[in-house]
C-alpha positions in Angstrom: 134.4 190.7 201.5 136.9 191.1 203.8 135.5 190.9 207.5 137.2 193.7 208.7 138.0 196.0 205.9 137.0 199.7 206.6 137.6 202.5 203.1 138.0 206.0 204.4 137.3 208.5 201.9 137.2 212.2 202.5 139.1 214.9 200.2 141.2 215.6 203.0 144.2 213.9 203.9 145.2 215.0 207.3 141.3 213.8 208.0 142.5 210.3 206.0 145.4 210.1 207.9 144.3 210.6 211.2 141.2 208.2 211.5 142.9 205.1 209.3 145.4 205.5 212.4 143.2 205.2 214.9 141.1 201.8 213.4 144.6 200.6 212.0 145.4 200.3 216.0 142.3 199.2 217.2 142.7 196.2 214.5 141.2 197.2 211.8 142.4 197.0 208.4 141.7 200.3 206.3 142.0 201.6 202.8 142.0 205.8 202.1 140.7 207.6 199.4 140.6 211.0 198.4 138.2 210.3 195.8 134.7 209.1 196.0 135.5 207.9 192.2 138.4 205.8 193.1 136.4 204.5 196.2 133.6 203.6 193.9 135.9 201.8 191.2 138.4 199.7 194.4 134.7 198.2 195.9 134.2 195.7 193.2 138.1 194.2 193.6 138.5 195.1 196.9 135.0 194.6 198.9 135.7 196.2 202.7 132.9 195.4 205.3 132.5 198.9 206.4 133.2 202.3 204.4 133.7 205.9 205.6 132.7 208.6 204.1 132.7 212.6 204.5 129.9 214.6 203.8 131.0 217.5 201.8 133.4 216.6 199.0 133.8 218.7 195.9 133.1 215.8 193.2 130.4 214.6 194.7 128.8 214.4 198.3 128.9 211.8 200.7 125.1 210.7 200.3 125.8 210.5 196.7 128.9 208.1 197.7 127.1 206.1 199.5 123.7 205.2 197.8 126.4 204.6 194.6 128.4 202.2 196.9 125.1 200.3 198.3 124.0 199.7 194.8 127.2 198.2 193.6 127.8 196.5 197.3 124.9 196.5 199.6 126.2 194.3 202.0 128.4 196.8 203.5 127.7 198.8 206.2 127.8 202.7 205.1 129.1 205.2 208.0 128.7 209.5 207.0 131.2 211.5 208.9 129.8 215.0 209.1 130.1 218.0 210.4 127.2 219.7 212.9 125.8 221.6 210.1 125.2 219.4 207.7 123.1 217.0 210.7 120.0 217.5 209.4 121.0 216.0 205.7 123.1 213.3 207.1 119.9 212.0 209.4 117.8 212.3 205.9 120.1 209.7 204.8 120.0 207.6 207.4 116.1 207.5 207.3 116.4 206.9 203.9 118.5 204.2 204.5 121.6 205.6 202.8 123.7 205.4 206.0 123.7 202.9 209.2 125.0 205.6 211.4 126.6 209.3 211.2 129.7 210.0 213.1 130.4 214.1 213.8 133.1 215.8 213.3 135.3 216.5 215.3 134.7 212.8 216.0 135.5 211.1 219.5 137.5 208.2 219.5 136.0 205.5 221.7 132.4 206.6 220.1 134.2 205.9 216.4 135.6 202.8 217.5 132.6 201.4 218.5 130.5 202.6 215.8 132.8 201.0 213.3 132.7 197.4 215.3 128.7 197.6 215.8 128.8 198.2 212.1 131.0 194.7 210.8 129.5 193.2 213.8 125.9 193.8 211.9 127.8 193.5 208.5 128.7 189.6 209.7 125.4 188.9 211.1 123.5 189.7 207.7 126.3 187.8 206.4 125.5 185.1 208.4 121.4 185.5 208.5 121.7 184.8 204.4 124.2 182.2 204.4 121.5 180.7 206.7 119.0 181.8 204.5 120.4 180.1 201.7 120.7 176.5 203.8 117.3 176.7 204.7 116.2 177.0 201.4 118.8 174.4 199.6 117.0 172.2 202.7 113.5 173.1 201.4 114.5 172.3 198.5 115.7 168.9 199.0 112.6 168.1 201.1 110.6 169.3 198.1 112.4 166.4 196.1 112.6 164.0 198.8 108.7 164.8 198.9 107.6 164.5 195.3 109.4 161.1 194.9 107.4 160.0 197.8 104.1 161.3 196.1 105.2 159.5 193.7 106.2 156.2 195.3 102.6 156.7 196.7 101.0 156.7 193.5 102.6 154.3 191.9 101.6 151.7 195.0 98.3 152.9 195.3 97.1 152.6 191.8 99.0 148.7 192.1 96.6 148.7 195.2 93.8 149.8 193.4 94.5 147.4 190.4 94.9 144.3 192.9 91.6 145.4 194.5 89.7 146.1 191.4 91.0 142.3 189.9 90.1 140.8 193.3 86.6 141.9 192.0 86.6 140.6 188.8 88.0 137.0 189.9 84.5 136.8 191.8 81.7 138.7 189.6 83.3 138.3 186.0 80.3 139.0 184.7 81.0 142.8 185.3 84.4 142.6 184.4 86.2 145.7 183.3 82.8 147.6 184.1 85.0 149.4 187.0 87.2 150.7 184.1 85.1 151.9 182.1 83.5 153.6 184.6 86.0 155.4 185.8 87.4 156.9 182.3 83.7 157.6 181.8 83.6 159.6 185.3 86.9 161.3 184.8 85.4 162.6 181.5 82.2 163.9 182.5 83.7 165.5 185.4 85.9 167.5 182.9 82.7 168.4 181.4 81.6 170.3 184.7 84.6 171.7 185.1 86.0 170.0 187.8 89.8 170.1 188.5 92.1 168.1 190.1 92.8 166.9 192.3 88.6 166.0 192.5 88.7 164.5 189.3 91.2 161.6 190.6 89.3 161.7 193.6 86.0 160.6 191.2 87.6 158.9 188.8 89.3 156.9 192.0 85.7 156.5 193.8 84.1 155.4 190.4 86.9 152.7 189.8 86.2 151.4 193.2 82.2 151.5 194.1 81.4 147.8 194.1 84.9 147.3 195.9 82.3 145.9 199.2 81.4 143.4 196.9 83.9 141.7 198.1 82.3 141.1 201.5 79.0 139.5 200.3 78.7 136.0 199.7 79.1 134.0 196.7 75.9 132.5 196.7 74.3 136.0 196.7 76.8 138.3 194.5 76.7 135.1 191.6 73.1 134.2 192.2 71.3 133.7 188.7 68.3 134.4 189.4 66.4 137.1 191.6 67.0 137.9 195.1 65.1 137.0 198.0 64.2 139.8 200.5 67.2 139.0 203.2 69.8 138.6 200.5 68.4 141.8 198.8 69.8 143.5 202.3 72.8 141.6 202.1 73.8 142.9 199.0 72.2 146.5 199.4 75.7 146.5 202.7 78.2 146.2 200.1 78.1 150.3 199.7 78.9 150.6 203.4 81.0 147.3 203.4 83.7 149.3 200.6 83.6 152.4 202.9 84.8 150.9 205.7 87.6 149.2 203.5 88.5 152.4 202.4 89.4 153.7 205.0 92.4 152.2 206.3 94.1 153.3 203.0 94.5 157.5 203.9 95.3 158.2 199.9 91.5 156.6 199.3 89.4 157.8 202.0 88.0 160.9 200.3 87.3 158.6 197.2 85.2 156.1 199.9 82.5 159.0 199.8 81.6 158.0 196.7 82.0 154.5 197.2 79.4 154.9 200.3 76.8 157.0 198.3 77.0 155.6 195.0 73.6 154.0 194.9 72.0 157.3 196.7 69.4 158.9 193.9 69.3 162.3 193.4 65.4 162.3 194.3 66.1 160.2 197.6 65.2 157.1 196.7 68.4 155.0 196.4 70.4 153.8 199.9 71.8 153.3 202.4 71.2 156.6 203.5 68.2 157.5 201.1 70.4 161.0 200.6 68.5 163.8 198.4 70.0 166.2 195.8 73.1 167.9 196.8 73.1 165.8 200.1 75.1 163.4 197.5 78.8 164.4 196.7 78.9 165.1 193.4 81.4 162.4 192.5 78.4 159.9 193.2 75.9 161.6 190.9 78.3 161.7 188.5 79.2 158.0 189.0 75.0 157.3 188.6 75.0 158.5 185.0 78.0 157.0 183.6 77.0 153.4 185.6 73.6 153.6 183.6 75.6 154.5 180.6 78.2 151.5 180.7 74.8 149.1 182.1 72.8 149.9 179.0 75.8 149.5 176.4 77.3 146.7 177.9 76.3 142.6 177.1 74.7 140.6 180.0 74.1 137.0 180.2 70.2 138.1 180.1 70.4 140.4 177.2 72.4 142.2 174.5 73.9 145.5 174.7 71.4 148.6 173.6 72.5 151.4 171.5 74.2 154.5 173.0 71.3 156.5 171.6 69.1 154.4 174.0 71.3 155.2 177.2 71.3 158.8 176.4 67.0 159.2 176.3 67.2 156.9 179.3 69.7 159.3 181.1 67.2 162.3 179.6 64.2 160.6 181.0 65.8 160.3 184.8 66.8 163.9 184.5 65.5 165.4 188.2 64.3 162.0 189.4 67.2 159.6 189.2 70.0 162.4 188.1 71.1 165.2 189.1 69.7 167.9 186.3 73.1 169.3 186.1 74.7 166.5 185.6 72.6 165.0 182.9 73.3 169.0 180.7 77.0 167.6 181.3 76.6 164.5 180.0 74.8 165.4 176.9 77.1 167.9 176.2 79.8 165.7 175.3 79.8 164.3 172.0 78.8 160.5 171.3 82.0 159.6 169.9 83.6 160.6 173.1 81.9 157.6 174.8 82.4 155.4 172.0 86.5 155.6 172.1 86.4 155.3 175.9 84.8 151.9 175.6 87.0 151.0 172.2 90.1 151.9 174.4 89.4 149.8 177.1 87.8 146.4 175.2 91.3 147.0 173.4 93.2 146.8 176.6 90.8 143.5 177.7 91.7 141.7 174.4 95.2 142.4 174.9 95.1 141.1 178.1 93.0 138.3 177.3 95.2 137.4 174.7 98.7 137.8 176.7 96.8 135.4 179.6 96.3 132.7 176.8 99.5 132.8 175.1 103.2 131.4 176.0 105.6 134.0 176.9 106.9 135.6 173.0 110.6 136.2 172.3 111.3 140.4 171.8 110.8 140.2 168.3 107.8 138.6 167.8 105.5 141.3 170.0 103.5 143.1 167.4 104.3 146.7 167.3 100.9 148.5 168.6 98.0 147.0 169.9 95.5 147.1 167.0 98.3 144.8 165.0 97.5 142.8 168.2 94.2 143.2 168.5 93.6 142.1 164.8 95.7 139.1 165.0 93.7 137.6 167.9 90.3 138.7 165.4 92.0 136.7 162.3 92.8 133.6 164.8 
């Protein structure tokens, strides 16, 4: 658009004539048309920053003009030169925000002048306000990017966190090795079954993955005792809860997970610790992290004795319904089919035979990886 471009159009020439010689020697660059038509077609290859128009025109009236030429360019500033009588439709327009300002006939000069500068003046500064608009938002845009690969870096070094943490674990107590896992898929899923969105289901699923990450602060000769507890190292291992919280919470991505770290041994009729919390005093994350732990206790092998049946887990988990669990919680559970549970468990004893087997093994040349992890899985079987 050019910055200081001005169309005239009235149906009379003298009228043409005499104001494109005043702005044409205050500076101003003008075109004149006697037609609001031929005004209308010149905007789109000629855009001017300020057009002039008469009121009373026989093809069609100035308002007319002017609402035509703010569709088709609304970035110029429309001025209506009128006459006194037609005031009163010429101020409609402007309220109607047709026009930016009326100038009478007979006109004075000075008062025309300015009115014309106010108006590129406020023509360049819209100009202006969107080309700053439209830096700001490229801007916010790129910190939107610059953002989400940051989330993502985030994620990608707090699940290798969580990972080193979790095999930390393992290293010390193999007996419940992979336990965390399962738990976790196990949490996730029941906490779809409640209808719980993100980002609280990576919150539980998070918490559940981590609970017995205090473990790592009780001693050997406690946490891989063989037998029983006695009564002072029963309190040394009822800390670890307490002893994961306070972990957690120099890492800010995990510290609404270390809730359910802290109160994942609370019982939903007040009986479990540290805190002895009671029904919904217990973030929901932890009571859903107390039905799948029973689930993965019952169905998993232990030195002292062989894996039960999922069938037994689920009357178990019926049994503790309002004492142990929360009621709600227990429906959930229920609700999802057995074979759910089952595939959970297949998919991660998978992923622990696999890496079992890749531990054992020397490093293989590209084409001698099996394709898929059953072929994999089976091979290590037949061996």
């Amino acid at each position: 658009m050019g910055q200081d471009r001005v169309f005239i159009v009235d149906d009379d020439e003298l009228i043409l004539r005499a104001l494109a010689r005043i702005l044409d020697g205050a500076g101003f660059r003008t075109r004149c048309y006697v037609s609001p038509e031929e005004a209308l077609a010149a905007l789109d290859r000629d855009p001017p920053a300020v057009i002039i128009s008469d009121y009373m025109m026989p093809t069609m009236d100035g308002v007319t003009f002017l609402k035509q030429a703010r569709a088709r360019l609304p970035d110029a500033a429309r001025i209506l030169c009128t006459a006194a009588e037609d005031f009163r439709v010429a101020l409609q327009a402007v309220n109607s925000g047709e026009v930016y300002r009326i100038i009478s006939k007979p006109w004075h000069q000075q008062e025309l002048l300015a009115t014309v500068t106010q108006a590129i003046d406020a023509a360049r500064l819209r100009r202006e306000n969107e080309r700053l608009t439209g830096e700001v938002q490229r801007q916010n845009d790129q910190l939107r990017e610059i953002n989400l690969r940051l989330e993502e870096m985030v994620r990608e070094r707090t699940q290798a966190l969580l990972e080193g943490l979790i095999s930390a674990l393992d290293y010390r107590d193999a007996e419940t090795q992979w336990h965390s896992r399962r738990v976790s898929l196990y949490a996730r899923r029941l906490a779809q079954q409640l209808g719980i969105g993100e980002p609280e289901i990576t919150t539980i699923e998070h918490g559940a993955l981590l609970h017995d990450i205090g473990k790592i602060g009780v001693r050997d000769g406690v946490l891989l005792k063989p037998g029983p507890l006695a009564d002072d190292e029963w309190i040394e291992m009822k800390r670890h809860p307490e002893l994961g919280w306070h972990l957690l919470q120099r890492v800010d991505y995990l510290r609404t997970a270390s809730i359910i770290v802290l109160q994942h041994q609370e019982r939903w009729d007040g009986q479990g610790y540290p805190a002895r919390l009671r029904g919904e005093e217990i973030v929901v994350g932890a009571r859903i992290f107390h039905v799948v732990d029973t689930l993965d206790a019952m169905t998993s092998d232990r030195p002292y004795r062989r894996a039960r049946p999922l069938a037994d887990a689920r009357a178990e988990v019926l049994r503790c319904r309002g004492t142990q669990f929360d009621p709600a919680v227990v429906d959930a559970f229920l609700a999802v089919p057995p074979e759910e549970w089952e595939r959970i468990r297949l998919d991660v004893e998978t992923v622990a035979v696999l890496s079992a087997d890749l531990a054992e093994r020397p490093p293989l040349a590209v084409r001698d990886v099996p394709r898929s992890p059953p072929d994999l899985l089976a091979r290590r079987t037949q061996a």
